[in-house]
N, C-alpha and C positions, 0 to 999 in steps of 0.2 A: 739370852740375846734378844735385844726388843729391836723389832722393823719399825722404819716410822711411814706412813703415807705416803705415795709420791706429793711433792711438792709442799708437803709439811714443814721441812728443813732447808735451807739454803745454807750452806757450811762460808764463812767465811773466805776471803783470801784469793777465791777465781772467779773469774766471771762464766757464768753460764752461755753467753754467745746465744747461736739460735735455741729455739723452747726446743727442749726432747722430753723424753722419761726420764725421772731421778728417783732414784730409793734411795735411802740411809738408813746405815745397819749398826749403831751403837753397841759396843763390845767389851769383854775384858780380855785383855791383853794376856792369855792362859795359852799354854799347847792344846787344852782339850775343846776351845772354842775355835780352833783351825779349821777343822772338820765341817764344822758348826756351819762356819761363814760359806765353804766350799758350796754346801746343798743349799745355803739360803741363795746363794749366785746362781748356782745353774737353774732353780726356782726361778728367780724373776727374770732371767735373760728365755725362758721359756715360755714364763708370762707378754714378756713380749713379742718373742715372736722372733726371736733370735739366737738360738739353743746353738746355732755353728759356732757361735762364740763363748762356748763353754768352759772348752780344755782350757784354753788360751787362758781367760779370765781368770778362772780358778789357780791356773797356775802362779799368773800375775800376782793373786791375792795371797795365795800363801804364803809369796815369797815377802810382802809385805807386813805381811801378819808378822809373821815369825823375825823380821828385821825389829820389829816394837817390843817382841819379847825379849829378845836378844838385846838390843841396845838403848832400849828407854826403860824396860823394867816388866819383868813377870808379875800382873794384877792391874796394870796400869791400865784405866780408860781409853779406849781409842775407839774411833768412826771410821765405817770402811762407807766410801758414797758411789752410787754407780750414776751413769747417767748415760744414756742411748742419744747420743744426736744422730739422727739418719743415715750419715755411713760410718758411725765410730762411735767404739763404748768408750766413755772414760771413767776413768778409776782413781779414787783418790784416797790415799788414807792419813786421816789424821791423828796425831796426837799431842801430848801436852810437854814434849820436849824441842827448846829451840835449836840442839845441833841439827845441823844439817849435813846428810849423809854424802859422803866421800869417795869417789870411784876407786880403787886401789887396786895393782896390780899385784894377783895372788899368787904364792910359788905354788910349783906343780899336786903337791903333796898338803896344799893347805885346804883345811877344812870352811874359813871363812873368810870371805873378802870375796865373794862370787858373786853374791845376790845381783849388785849393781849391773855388772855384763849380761848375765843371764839377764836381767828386766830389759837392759838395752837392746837385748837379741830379738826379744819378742815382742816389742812394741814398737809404734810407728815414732811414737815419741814419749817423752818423758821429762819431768823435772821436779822443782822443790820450791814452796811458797812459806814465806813466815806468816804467819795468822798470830790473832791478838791473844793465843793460848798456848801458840808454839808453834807447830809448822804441819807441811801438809806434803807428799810426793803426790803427785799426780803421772798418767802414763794414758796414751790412746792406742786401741784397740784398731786397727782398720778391718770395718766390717765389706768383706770380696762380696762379688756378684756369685760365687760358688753355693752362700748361705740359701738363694731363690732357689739354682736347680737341683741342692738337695732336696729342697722342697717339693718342686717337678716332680722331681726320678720316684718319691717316695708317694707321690697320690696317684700315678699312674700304676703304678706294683699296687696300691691298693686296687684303681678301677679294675686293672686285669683282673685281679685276683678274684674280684665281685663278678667279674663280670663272668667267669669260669662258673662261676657258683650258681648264676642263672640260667647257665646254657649256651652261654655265648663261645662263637670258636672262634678260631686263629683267621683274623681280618686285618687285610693292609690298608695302605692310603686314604681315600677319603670315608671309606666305607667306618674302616678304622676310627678313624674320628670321629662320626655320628656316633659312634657307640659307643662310644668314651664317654661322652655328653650323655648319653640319654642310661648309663651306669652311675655318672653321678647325678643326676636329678633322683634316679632312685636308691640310690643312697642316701642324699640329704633327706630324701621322705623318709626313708627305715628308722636314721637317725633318728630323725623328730617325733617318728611314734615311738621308738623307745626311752626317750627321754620323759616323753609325757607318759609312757605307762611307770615309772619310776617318779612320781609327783614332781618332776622339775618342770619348768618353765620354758617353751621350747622357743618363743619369743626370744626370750631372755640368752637361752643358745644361742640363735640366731645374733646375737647382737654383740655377745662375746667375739665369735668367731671373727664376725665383721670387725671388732675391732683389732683384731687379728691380722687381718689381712688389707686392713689399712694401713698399718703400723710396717706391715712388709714390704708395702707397693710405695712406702714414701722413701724405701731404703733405697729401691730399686731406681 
């Protein structure tokens, strides 16, 4: 499975709207590249900076995966595209068949006709584009305000944690918050000397992260 660059690809058929991130994940159409696609997804939705949208994603994708195995052909070429616009991933997969898929209503006992519902349950929206190779599903992701304070809840359990480890005891309120600050200022130092003692570039850290967390605060 080859990744291509963000912004290397622009897939036919949708219009992009405002700039976000976009990867494209060019495939073949196999059960054993399911997997594949799954870890390359929650990879770049964590490159971004947006890992609350994993399950969901992953989910979304398999069920599209596996709709091209299913009903365009086992081996067939298909493109899975992501694309982060500030509050919603969207997802698009293409391939090189022009049916366009049919919602039906499955008896209780049926093994297939579910995909459809199941995608509509878990996306904000969804639908189907013909492209000049054949067609394309697309579906959005709505990315909640929940994604920042797991973010919160998860660096302060870090600060605590560091901050136990220096000597620091059980403080409230404002006292509290000075020393939250001044646990992470010296964590970011620990950090950067460990980085530099491992030949990286701490700069270069630095500017990752930040793009890190610009990418976060445009969600917000």
């Amino acid at each position: 499975m080859r990744v291509a660059r963000e912004g290397a690809m622009l897939m036919p058929g949708i219009g992009t709207g405002d700039r976000g991130h976009r990867c494209v994940l060019p495939f073949e159409a196999a059960p054993a590249e399911v997997p594949l696609l799954r870890r390359a997804v929650a990879a770049q939705l964590d490159q971004w900076g947006v890992l609350a949208l994993s399950a969901e994603a992953e989910l979304v994708v398999t069920e599209l995966a596996t709709n091209v195995i299913k009903h365009v052909g086992e081996g067939t070429p298909a493109t899975l595209a992501l694309e982060w616009r500030r509050d919603r991933l969207r997802v698009e997969m293409y391939d090189k068949s022009s049916v366009q898929p049919v919602s039906r209503v499955a008896d209780c006992d049926a093994e297939c006709g579910r995909g459809l519902h199941l995608l509509a349950a878990m996306v904000m929206a969804w639908g189907t584009v013909a492209t000049a190779l054949g067609k394309a599903v697309w579906c959005e992701i709505k990315l909640g305000p929940e994604a920042s304070c797991r973010r919160m809840e998860r660096a302060v359990n870090v600060l605590e944690n560091y901050q136990g480890c220096c000597g620091g005891g059980a403080l409230t309120g404002q006292r509290r918050e000075v020393s939250l600050e001044e646990s992470a200022v010296a964590l970011i130092a620990d950090l950067l000397h460990w980085t530099s003692a491992r030949g990286l570039d701490p700069d270069d850290m630095l500017d990752r992260a930040q793009t890190h967390y610009e990418a976060e605060a445009g969600v917000a």
